[in-house]
Phi, psi and omega in degrees: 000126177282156167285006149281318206280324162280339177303306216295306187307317147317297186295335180278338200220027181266038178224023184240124183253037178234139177111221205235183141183131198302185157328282204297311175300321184303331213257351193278314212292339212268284159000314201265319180307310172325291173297341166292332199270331166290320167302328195259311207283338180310299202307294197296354130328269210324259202331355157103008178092192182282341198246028161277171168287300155325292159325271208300322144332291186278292198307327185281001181259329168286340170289331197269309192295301176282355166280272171347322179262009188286309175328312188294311206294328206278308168297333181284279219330297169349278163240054136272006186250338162310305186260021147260017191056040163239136194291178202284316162349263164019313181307331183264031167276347184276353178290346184289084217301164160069347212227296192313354181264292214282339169273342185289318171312307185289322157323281171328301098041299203249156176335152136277129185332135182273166184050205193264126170236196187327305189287358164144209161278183212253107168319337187280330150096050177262000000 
C-alpha cells in the first residue's frame, strides 16, 4: 500500500472500526498525521508564534485539524490491532505506566495474522 493510497483509505473509513488493516497502512496514516502536525508547528514558527494574530489563527486551525483527525487515527490503531489478531480494546494498554505504549508498539509492529481471522481477511490477500 502506498501512502496515498493509505491516507485515502484511513480518511474513507474514518469512523469504521471493524476490519482489518495493514502495516503499511497504519504507519503511513501515523507518517501523514505526524507531517500536518510538523507542517502547522513550522508555519506558527515561521509567522512570529502564538502570540501574533496570525500564529494564534494557525494555532486554533491545528487544534481544529488534530481533533478531526483524532477519529480517523483512533480507527486505524483500532483495526491494526484487529489484524494482529487483537482486539481494538488493547489501544487502552497505553494508559499502563512505563509498559503500556512499549506492549502497544510491539503490537503495532508486528506482521499480520496470516489467512482470515475473527476480524475479517487477511488485507494482504494472502
Amino acid at each position: 500500500m502506498q501512502f496515498t493510497e493509505a491516507v485515502t483509505t484511513a480518511l474513507s473509513k474514518y469512523t469504521d472500526f471493524t476490519g482489518r488493516a495493514r502495516r503499511s497502512e497504519y504507519w503511513y496514516w501515523v507518517l501523514f498525521t505526524c507531517l500536518v502536525g510538523a507542517v502547522f508547528g513550522a508555519l506558527i514558527s515561521i509567522v512570529g508564534g502564538e502570540k501574533s494574530i496570525l500564529g494564534g489563527l494557525l494555532s486554533w486551525i491545528d487544534g481544529v485539524v488534530t481533533l478531526a483527525l483524532l477519529v480517523p487515527s483512533l480507527a486505524a490503531v483500532w483495526r491494526r490491532l484487529h489484524d494482529v489478531g487483537r482486539t481494538g480494546a488493547f489501544f487502552f494498554c497505553v494508559f499502563i505506566p512505563l509498559v503500556g505504549w512499549i506492549l502497544l508498539l510491539v503490537w503495532l509492529c508486528q506482521d499480520s495474522q496470516p489467512g482470515d481471522n475473527m476480524y475479517g481477511a487477511n488485507p494482504k490477500g494472502q
